[in-house]
C-alpha atoms as an extended CHARMM CRD file, in Angstrom:
* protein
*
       121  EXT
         1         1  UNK       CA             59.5070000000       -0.4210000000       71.8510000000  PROA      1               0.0000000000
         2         2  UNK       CA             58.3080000000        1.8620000000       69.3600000000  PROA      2               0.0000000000
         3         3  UNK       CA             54.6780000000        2.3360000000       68.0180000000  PROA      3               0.0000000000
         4         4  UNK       CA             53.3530000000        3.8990000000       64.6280000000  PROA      4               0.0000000000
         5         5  UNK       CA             49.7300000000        4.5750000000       65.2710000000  PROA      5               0.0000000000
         6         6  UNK       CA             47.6010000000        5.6570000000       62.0070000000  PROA      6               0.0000000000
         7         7  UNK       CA             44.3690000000        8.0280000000       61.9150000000  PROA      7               0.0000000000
         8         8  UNK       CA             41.9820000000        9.9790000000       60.1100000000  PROA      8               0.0000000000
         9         9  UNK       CA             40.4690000000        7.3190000000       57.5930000000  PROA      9               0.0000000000
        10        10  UNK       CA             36.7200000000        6.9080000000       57.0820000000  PROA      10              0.0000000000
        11        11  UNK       CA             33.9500000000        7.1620000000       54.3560000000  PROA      11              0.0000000000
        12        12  UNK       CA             34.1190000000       10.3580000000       52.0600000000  PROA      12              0.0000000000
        13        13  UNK       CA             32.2600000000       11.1060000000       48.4110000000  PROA      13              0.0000000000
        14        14  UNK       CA             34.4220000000       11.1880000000       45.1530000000  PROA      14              0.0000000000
        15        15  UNK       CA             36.5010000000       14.5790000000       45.0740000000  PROA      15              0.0000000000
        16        16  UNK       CA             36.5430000000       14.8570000000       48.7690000000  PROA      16              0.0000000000
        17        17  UNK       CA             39.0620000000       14.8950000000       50.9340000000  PROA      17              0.0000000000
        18        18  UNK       CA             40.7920000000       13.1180000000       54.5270000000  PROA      18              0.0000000000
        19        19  UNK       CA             43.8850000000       13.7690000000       56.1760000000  PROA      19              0.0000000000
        20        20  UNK       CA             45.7340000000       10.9170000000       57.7160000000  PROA      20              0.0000000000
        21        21  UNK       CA             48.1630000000       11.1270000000       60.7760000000  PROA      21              0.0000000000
        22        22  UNK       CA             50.8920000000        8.8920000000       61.5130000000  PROA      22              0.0000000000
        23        23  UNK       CA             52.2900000000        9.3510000000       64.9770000000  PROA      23              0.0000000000
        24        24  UNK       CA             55.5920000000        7.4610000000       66.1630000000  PROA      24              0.0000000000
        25        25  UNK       CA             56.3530000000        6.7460000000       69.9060000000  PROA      25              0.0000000000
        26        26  UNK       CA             58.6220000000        4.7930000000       71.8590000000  PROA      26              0.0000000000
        27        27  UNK       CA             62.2210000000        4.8910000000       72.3030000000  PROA      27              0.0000000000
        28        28  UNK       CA             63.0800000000        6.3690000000       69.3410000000  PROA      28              0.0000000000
        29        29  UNK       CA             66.6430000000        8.3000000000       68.8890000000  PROA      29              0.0000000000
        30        30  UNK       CA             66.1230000000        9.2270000000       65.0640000000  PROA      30              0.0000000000
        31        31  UNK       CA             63.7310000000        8.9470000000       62.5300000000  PROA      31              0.0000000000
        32        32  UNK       CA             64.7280000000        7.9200000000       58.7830000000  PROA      32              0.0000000000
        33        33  UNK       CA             62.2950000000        8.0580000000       55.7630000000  PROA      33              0.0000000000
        34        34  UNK       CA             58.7520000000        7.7040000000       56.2910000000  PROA      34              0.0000000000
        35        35  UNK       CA             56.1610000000        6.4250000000       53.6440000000  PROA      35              0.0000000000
        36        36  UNK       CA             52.7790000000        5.9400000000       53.2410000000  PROA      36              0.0000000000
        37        37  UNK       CA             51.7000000000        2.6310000000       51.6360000000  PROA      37              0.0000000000
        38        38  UNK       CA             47.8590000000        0.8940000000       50.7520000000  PROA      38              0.0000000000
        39        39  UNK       CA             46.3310000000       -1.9990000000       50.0570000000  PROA      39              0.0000000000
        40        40  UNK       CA             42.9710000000       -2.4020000000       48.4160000000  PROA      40              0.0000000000
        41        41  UNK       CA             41.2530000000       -5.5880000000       48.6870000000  PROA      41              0.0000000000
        42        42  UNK       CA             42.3270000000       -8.0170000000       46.2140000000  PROA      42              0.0000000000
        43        43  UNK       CA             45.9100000000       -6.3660000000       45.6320000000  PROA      43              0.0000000000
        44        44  UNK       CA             49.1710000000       -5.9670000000       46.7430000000  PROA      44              0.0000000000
        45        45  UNK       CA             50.5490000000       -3.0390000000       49.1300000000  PROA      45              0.0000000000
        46        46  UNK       CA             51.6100000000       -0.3920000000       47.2190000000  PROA      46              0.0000000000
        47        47  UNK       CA             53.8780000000        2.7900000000       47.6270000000  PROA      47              0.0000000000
        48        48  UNK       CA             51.7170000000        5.6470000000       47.9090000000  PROA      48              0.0000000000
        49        49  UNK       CA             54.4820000000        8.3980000000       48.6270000000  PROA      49              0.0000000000
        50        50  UNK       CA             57.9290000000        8.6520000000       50.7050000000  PROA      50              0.0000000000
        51        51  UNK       CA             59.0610000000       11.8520000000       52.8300000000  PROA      51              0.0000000000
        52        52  UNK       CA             63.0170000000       11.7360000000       53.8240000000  PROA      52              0.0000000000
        53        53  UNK       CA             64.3610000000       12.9960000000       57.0180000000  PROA      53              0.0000000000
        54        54  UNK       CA             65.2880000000       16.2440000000       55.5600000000  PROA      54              0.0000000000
        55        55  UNK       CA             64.0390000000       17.2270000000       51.8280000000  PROA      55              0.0000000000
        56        56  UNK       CA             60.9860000000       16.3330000000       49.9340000000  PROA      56              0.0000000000
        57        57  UNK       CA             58.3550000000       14.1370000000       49.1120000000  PROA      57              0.0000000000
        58        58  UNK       CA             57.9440000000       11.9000000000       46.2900000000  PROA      58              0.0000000000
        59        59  UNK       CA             54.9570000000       10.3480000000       45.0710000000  PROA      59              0.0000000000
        60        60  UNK       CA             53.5560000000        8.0210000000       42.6320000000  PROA      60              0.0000000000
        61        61  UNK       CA             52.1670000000        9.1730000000       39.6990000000  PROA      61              0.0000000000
        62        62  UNK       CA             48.7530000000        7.8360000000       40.3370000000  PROA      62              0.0000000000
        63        63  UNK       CA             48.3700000000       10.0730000000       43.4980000000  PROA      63              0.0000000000
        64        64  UNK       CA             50.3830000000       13.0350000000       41.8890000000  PROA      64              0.0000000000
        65        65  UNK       CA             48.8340000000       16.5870000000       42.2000000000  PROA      65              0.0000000000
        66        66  UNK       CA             46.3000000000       15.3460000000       44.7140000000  PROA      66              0.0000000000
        67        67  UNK       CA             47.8290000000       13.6960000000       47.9010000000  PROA      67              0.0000000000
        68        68  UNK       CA             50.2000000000       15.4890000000       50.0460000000  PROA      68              0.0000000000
        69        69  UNK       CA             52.6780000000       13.7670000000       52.3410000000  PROA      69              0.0000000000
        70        70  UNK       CA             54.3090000000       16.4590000000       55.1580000000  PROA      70              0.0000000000
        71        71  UNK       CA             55.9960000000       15.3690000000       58.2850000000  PROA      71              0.0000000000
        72        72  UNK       CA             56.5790000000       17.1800000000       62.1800000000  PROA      72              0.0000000000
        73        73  UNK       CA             60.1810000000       16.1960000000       62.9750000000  PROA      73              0.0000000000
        74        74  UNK       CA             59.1680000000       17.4280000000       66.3460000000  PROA      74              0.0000000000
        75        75  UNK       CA             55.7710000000       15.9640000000       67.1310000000  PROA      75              0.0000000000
        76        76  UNK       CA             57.6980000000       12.6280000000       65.2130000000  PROA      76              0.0000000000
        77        77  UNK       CA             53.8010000000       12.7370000000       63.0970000000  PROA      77              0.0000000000
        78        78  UNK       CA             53.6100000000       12.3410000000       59.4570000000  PROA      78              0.0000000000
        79        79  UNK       CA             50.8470000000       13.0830000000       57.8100000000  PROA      79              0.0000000000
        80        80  UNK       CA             48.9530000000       12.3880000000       54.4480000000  PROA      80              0.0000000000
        81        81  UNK       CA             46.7570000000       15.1160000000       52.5640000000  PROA      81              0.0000000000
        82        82  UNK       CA             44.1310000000       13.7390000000       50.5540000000  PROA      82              0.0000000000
        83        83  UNK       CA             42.4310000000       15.5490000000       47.5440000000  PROA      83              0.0000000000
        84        84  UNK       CA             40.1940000000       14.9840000000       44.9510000000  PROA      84              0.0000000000
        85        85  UNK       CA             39.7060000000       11.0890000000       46.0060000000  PROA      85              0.0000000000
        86        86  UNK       CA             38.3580000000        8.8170000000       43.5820000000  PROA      86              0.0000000000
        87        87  UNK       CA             36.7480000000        5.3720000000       44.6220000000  PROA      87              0.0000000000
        88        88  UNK       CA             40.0860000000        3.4280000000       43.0250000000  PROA      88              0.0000000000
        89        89  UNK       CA             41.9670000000        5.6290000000       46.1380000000  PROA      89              0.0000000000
        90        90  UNK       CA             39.8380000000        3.0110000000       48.3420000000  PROA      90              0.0000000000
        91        91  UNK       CA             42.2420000000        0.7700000000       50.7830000000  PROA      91              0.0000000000
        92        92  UNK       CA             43.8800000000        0.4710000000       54.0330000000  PROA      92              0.0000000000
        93        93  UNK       CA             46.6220000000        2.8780000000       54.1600000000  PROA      93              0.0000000000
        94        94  UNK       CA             49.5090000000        2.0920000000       56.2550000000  PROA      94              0.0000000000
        95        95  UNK       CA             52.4830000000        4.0230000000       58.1580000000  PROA      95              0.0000000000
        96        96  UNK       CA             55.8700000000        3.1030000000       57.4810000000  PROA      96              0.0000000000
        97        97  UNK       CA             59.1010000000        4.1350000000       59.1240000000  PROA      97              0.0000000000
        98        98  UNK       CA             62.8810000000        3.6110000000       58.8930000000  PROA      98              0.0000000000
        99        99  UNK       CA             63.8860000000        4.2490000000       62.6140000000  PROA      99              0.0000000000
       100       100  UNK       CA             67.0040000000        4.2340000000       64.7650000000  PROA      100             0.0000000000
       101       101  UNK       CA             65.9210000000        2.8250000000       68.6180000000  PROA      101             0.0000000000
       102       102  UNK       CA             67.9230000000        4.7040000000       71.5630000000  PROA      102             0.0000000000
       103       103  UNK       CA             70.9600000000        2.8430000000       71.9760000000  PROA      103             0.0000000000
       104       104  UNK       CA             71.2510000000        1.1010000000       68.7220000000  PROA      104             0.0000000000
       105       105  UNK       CA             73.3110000000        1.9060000000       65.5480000000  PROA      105             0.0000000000
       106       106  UNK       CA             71.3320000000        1.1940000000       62.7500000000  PROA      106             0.0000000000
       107       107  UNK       CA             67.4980000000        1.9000000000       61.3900000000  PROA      107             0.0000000000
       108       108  UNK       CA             64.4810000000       -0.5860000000       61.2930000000  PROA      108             0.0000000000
       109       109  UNK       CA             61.4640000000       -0.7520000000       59.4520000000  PROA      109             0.0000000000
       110       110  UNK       CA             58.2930000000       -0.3330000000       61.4750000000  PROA      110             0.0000000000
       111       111  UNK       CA             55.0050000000       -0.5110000000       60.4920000000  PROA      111             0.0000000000
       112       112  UNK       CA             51.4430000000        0.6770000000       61.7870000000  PROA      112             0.0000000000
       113       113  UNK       CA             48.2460000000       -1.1680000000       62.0710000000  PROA      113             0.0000000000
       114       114  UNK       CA             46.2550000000        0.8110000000       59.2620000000  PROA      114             0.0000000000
       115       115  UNK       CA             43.5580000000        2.9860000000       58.7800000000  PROA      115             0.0000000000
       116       116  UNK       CA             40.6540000000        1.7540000000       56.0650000000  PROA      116             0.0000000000
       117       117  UNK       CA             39.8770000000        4.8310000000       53.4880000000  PROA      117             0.0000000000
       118       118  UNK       CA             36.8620000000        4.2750000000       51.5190000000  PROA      118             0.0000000000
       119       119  UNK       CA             35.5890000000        6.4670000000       48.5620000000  PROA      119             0.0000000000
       120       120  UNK       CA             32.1950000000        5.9210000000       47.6610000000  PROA      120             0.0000000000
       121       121  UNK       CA             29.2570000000        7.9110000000       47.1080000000  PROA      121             0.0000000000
């Protein structure tokens, strides 16, 4: 089985900043493309940012400038940086993962159980 656990969220004032860690366990034999994605109440999940195996994030241009996405290929933990946060950056932010379990031959999509992030003064 494999496990993407979320941390990190909580309550911060506009322009301050959280870091959010994604950690992946279980049988895993490779790990794909990871993404961070959120949901504020009321709305659909959207794409916050995407980190490939090897290479570099992308992000949407809403979070451009200010959010970070880095990953440990070694600790199998992505993270999100979190800068300058406005109250519209206020949803559950979840974990998602393209990866290959031990003795299989293709990648599936796992998600975590989200963290809330709430930006309010």
């Amino acid at each position: 089985q494999v496990q993407l656990v979320e941390s990190g969220g909580g309550l911060v004032q506009p322009g301050g900043s959280l870091r959010l860690s994604c950690a992946a366990s279980g049988t895993i034999s490779y790990i794909y493309s990871m993404a961070w994605y959120r949901q504020a109440p009321g709305k659909q999940r959207e794409l916050v940012g995407t980190v490939p195996d090897i290479g570099s994030a992308k992000y949407v241009d809403s979070v451009k400038g200010r959010f970070t996405i880095s990953r440990d290929n070694t600790d199998r933990t992505m993270y999100l940086q979190m800068n300058s946060l406005k109250p519209e950056d206020t949803a559950v932010y979840y974990c998602y993962a393209d990866i290959r379990v031990s003795g299989t031959r293709r990648g599936d999509d796992y998600w975590g159980q989200g963290t809330q992030v709430t930006v309010s003064s």
